[in-house]
Every structure is written in C-alpha cells, then in structure tokens.
C-alpha positions as CSV (number, residue, x, y, z in Angstrom):
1,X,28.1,20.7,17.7
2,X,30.0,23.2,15.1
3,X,32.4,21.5,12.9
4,X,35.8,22.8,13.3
5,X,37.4,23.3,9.9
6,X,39.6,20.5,8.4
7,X,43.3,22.2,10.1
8,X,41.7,22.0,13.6
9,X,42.0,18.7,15.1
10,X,38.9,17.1,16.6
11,X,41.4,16.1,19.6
12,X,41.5,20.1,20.5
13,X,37.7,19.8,21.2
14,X,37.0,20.1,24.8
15,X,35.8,16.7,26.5
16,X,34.9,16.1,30.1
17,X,37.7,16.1,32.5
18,X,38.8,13.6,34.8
19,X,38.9,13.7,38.1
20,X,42.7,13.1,38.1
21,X,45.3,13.5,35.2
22,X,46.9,10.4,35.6
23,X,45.2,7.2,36.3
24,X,46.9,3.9,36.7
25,X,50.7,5.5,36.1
26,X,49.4,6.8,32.4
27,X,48.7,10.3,32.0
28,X,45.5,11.6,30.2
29,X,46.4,13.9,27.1
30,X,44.2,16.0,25.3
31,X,41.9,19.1,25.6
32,X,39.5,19.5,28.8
33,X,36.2,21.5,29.5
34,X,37.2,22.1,33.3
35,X,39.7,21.9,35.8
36,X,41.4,18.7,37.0
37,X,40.6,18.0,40.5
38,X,43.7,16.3,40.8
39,X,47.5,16.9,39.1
40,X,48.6,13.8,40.4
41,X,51.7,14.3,38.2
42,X,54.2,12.4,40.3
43,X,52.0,9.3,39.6
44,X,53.6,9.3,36.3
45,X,55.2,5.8,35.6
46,X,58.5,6.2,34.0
47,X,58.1,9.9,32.2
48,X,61.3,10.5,31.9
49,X,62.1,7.4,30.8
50,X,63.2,3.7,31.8
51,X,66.7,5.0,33.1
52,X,65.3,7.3,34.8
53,X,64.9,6.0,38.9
54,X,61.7,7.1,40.5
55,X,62.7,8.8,43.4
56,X,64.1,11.6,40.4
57,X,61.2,12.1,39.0
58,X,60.0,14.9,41.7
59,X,63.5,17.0,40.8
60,X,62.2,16.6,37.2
61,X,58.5,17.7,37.5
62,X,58.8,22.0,36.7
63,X,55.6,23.7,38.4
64,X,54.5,27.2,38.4
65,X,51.3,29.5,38.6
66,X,51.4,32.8,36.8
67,X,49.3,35.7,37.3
68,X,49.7,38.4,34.7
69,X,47.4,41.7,34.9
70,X,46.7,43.7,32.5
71,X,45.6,47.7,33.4
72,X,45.7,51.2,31.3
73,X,49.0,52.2,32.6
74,X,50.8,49.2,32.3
75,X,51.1,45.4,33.0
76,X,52.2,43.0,35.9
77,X,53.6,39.5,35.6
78,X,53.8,37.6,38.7
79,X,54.6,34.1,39.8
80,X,55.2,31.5,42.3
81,X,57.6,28.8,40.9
82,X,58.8,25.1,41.9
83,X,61.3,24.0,39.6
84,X,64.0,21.8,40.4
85,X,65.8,22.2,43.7
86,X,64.6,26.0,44.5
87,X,61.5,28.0,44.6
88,X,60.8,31.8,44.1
89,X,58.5,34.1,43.5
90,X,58.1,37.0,40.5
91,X,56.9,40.1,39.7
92,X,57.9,42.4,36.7
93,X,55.9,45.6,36.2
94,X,55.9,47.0,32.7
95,X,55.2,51.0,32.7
96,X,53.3,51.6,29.2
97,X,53.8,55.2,29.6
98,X,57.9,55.0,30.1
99,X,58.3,51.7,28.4
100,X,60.1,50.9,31.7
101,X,60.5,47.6,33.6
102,X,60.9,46.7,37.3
103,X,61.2,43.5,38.7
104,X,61.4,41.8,42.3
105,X,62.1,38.0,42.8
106,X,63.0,36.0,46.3
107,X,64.5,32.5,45.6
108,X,64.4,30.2,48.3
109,X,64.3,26.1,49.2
110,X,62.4,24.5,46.8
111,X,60.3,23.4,49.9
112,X,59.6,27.0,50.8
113,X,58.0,27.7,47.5
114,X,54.1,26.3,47.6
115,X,52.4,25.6,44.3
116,X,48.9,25.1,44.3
117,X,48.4,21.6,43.8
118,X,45.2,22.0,41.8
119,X,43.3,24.7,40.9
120,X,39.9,24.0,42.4
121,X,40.4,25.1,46.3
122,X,44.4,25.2,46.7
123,X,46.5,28.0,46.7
124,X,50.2,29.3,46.2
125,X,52.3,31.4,48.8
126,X,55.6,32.6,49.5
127,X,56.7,34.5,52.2
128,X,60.1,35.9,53.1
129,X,61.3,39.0,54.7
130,X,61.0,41.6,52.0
131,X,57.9,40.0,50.3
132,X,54.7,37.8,51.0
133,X,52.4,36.4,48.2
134,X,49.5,34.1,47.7
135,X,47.4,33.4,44.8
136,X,44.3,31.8,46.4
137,X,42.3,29.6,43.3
138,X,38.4,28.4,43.3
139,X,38.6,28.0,39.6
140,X,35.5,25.4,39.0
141,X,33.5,28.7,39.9
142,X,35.5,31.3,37.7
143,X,36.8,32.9,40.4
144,X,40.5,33.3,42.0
145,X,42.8,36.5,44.1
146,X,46.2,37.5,44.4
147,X,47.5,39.8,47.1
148,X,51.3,40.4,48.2
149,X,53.8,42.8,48.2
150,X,57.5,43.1,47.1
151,X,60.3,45.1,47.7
152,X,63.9,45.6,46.9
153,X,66.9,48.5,46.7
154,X,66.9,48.7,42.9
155,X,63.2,48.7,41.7
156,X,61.5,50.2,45.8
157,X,58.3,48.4,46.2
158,X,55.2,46.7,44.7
159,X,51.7,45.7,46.3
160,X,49.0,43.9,44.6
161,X,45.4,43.3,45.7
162,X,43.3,42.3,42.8
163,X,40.4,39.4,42.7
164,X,39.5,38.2,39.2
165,X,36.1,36.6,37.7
166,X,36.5,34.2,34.2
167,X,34.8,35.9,31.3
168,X,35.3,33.0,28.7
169,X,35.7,29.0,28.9
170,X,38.9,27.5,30.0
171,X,41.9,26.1,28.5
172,X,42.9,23.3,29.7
173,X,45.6,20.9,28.0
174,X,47.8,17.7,28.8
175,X,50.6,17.5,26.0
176,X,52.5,14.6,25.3
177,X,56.6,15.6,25.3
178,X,56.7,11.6,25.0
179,X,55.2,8.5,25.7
180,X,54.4,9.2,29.3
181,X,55.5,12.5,29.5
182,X,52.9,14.9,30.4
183,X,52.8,19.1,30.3
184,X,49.7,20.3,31.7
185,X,48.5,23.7,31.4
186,X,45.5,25.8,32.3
187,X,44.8,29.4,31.2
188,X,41.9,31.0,32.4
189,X,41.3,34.5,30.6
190,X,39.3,37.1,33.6
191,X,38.0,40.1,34.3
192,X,39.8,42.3,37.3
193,X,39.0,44.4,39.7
194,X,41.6,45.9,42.7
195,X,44.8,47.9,42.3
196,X,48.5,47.2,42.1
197,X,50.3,50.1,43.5
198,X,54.4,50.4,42.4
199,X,56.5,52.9,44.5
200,X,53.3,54.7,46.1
201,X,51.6,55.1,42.7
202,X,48.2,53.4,42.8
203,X,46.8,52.1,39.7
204,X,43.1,51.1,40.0
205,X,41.1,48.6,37.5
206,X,38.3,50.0,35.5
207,X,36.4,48.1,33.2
208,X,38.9,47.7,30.6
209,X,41.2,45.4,32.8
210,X,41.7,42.0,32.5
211,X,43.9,39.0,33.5
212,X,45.3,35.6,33.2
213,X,46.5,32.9,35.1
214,X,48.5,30.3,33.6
215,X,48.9,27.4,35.5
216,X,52.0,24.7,34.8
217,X,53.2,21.2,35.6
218,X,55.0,19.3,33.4
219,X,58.3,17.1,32.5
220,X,60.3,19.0,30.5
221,X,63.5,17.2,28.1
222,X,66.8,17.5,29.3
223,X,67.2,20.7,26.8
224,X,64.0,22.1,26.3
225,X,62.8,25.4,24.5
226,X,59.7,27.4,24.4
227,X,58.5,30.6,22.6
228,X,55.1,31.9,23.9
229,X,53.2,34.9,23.1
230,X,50.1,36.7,24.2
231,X,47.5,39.8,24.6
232,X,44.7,40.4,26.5
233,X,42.2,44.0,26.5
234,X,39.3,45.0,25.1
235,X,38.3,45.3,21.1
236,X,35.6,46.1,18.6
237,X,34.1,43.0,17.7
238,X,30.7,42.9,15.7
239,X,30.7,47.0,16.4
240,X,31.2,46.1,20.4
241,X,33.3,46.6,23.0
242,X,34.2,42.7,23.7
243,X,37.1,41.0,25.9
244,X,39.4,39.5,23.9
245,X,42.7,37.8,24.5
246,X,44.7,35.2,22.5
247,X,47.6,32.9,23.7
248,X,50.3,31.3,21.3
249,X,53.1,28.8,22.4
250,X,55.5,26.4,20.1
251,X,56.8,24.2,22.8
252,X,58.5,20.0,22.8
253,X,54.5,18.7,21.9
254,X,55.2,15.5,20.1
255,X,52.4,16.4,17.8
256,X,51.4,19.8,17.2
257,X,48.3,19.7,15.3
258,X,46.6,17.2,18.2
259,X,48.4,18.7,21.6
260,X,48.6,22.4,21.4
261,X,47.4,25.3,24.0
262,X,46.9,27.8,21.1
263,X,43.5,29.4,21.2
264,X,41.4,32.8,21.4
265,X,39.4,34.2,23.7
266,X,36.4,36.2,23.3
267,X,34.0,37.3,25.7
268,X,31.7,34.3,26.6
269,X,33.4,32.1,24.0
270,X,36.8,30.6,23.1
271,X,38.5,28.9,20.0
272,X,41.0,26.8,19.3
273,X,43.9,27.9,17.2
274,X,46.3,25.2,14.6
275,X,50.2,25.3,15.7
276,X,52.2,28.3,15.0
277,X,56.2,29.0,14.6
278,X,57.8,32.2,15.9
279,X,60.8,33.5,13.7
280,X,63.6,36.2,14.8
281,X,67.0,36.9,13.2
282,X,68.4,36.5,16.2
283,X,68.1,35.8,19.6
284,X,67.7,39.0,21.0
285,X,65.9,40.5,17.6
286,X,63.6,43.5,18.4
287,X,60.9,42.0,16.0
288,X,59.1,38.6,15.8
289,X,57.0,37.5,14.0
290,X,54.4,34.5,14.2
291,X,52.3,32.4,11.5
292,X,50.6,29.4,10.8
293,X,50.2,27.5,7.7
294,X,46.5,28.3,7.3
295,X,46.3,31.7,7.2
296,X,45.1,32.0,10.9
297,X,47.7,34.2,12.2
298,X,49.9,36.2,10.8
299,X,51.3,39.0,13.9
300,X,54.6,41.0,13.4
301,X,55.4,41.8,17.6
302,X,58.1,45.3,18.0
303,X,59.6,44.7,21.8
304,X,60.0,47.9,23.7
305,X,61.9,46.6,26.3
306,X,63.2,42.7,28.3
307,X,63.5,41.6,31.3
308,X,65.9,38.8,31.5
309,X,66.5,36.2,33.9
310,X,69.4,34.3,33.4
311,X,70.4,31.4,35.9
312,X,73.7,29.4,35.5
313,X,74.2,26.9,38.7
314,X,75.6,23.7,38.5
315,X,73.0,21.3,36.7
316,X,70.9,23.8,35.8
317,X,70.8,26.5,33.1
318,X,68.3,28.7,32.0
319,X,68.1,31.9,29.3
320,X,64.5,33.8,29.9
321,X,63.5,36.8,27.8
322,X,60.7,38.3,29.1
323,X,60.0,40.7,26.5
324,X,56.7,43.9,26.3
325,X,55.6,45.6,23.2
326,X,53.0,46.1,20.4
327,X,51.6,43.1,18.3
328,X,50.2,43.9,15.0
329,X,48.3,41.7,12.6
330,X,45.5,39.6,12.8
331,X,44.5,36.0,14.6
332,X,41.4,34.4,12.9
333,X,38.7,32.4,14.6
334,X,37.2,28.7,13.3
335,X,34.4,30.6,12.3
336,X,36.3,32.5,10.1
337,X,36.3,35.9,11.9
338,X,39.4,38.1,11.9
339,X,40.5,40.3,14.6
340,X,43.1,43.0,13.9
341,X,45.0,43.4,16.9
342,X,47.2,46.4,15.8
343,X,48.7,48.1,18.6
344,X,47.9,45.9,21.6
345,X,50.3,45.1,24.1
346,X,51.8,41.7,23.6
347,X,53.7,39.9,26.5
348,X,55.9,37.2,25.3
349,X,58.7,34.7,26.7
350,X,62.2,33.3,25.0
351,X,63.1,30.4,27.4
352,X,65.3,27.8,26.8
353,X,66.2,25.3,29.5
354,X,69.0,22.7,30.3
355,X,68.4,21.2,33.6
C-alpha cells in the first residue's frame, strides 16, 4: 500500500463500502471503494438537529444526479434534481466554437422529479410535455446511459443519447456538515460514446470524449455555499495520450483535510487531492483562481460565458453561476506528478443557498 504524503489524510484512503450509508440512525463518513447499495439518508437521526421534527427532515434532504459530457465541439450539463418542495430537470449546452450557451429546464412537484435512489440498478426520469429524460445507472459494473430530449421557444431543441463506460476508480464520499449530518457524493469519471444533437446539429463522440456523473444527497445548513470546479479530456501524460479529469469543491465539510471530494483522475488510476479555496474579486469576477497550501494546485480559470439560475420563492433562495471557460495551471498527484492543464475547458458552479 503506497503512503500518501504527510498533507493527505489517511481517512481519504478508499475502504470497503457498506452496504447502506447509515446504520442504526448514524451515518458512515469517510472515503469508499464502491458504490453504496443503499442511501438510506432519511434514516438519519436528528441531522438537522434536536429542534428539528422528523417528519422535516425529507423537505431538508437536497438530491440530484448530474450528467455532464464532454465532446470536441462543446459540453452538456444535465440533471434531474429533488430539492425541497419541487423537482426539475437541466440541460445547458456550452458551444466551444461561439462561446454560446443554451439552456432548457422543466420544474415540476417535487414528486414528479425521480432521483435514483442508489446507483447500482436505479435510475432517474422526468417527463413532461416538451421534454423526457432518464439517466439509467448499473454503476458496480462501470457502466450507466442517458437519453432524453428538451425543447423550448428561446434555445429550440436538444436530444441526447449517449451510454458511458468508467475509465478510472470511483469517488465516493460521506462528509460530515455536523454531527449527524451527512453529504454524500459519487463521481464516476467515463468514457462516451453516442451523440447529443442541439437544433438539428448532431455532434458525435470520438475517442477523445468523456463524461461524468455526479451523484448528490445531502443536508445542507440553513445558508449554505459551495464553489466547485472541474475538467475532463484527454492529455500527454508520460508521452501518452491518457484520460484525465480532476474535480475541486470547498463546500460546509466540518473538516476539510479528513472529508473532502477533491481528487484526480487518470486513466486506470485516481488520487486524492488536500482541500482547496477558490478566490474572486467579486462575485461575478471573470477570473478565479484556486490553490492549496501544499503546492498541489495552483489554476487561474478565465469564464467565457454563465448560465445563471436564480430562484427566489418564499422559503427558498438560491444564486447559481454556472460558469464555462479555460483553466490554466497545474494539479499535482501524491506521487508527485504535475499535470499542466493549460487551455482545457473548465466547468465550474457559484451556488449559494438559503432554504
């Protein structure tokens, strides 16, 4: 077993999974080697606290499953949600060539919006009558499918058909936002093959396309924030053409260093990364940029254009920045390899949440 170096918790070392993430009303935390067979979130005693009734905690519990693509001519994010007391579904299609964005999302009764309960064999759907999507998941073999369409007056019409096949080991996390207060997440970085087609232009995969799915349940605070950032493509590594993808968050984690979903991909291999902080002059700043304190990352990210997805209803408030553009800098392995990433596509998110 490789050491990791002293700044890399042994807790981000991938241990066997459970069969369910929480057992007898406590929730397992940590870093796992495979998929949980059962989120049995709700089975949380008291994670939002002792004042907190049960019967609440549902309305508290934030789910989503994202599928984000990643071709030659551009990028699609897409998403089934569950968060609070409505649903929808997502899809925002960055053109690389016109730096231009279009979006399509159908809200409806929380009820109508189905999140895959686990990863293993369940899926997501929503259907209404100007789009249909489901993101079927058999994850403990590496394997999962989207297909769906969208349409709408202001950006015409999307369709995606595109199966995907795991090219390096999981992450999988349970982070503590308190006591008892889980936020799971599972990233799986993939090969794709299929097309996505946007206004009757069909873009087809080739062997530089790729994909994630980012899979999310979790009790967020009252007021809650996150910054996330991440690429995926292809690179030289060791004078090949490898897969490579990273993903950096700074979210509520109660401890950083031990509960983190930072890490890098490479093809057939994956390593965990120490906590980073994302700094802009302002909120809506054309440049970020995101360190650590070891010298493991140091990116500058220049946004070419955001999509933005405000929501103000009565007990809930949300600011999302969706923002595309080019990363460059380095990330830097526990084996001490450094990857220049200048000039890949980063996709990133600004969200901050009162609910």
């Amino acid at each position: 077993m490789d050491k990791y170096p002293e700044y890399i918790s042994e807790k981000r070392r991938p241990v066997a999974t459970p069969d369910s993430i929480v057992e007898n009303g406590q929730a397992h935390f940590g870093t796992f080697d495979k998929p949980f067979k059962k989120l049995n979130m709700l089975d949380c005693k008291k994670p939002c606290g002792r004042l907190m009734p049960d019967f609440m905690k549902k309305s508290r519990l934030t789910e989503w499953e994202a599928f984000e693509v990643h071709l030659d001519q551009g990028a699609l994010i897409s998403a089934v949600y569950n968060t609070g007391p409505f649903g929808f579904s997502i899809f925002v299609w960055f053109d690389k060539r016109s730096k231009k964005i279009y979006s399509w999302r159908n809200i409806v009764p929380v009820k109508k919006a189905k999140v895959a309960s686990q990863l293993v064999d369940d899926y997501c759907e929503l259907n209404v009558k100007k789009s249909s999507y489901v993101i079927k998941n058999d994850l403990m073999n590496g394997k999962a499918s989207a297909k769906g369409w969208s349409e709408n007056r202001k950006s015409g019409k999307i369709e995606i058909d595109v199966q995907v096949e795991r090219v390096a080991p999981i992450s999988n996390v349970s982070i503590p936002f308190g006591e008892n207060k889980p936020l799971y997440s599972e990233k799986d970085f993939f090969k794709a093959t299929g097309y996505i087609t946007v206004n009757g232009e069909k873009f087809e995969t080739n062997d530089n396309s790729v994909a994630i799915i980012d899979d999310h349940k979790g009790y967020y605070p009252f007021f809650a924030h996150y910054d996330w950032l991440t690429t995926m493509g292809k690179c030289e590594i060791d004078g090949q053409q490898k897969y490579f993808a990273f993903n950096l968050t700074r979210n509520q984690s109660i401890d950083q260093d031990n509960y983190n979903e930072n890490i890098i991909w490479v093809e057939g291999a994956s390593y965990p990364m120490p906590p980073v902080k994302f700094s802009k002059e302002k909120r809506k700043s054309k440049v970020w940029t995101i360190r650590d304190e070891h010298g493991c990352v140091d990116l500058r990210y220049e946004i070419d254009n955001v999509f933005y997805m405000p929501i103000h209803l009565l007990v809930v408030d949300v600011y999302y920045a969706l923002p595309f553009g080019r990363i460059y800098g380095y990330v830097k392995d526990t084996e001490g390899r450094k990857y220049t990433v200048d000039g890949m596509l980063g996709i990133g998110e600004d969200k901050t949440t009162r609910m």
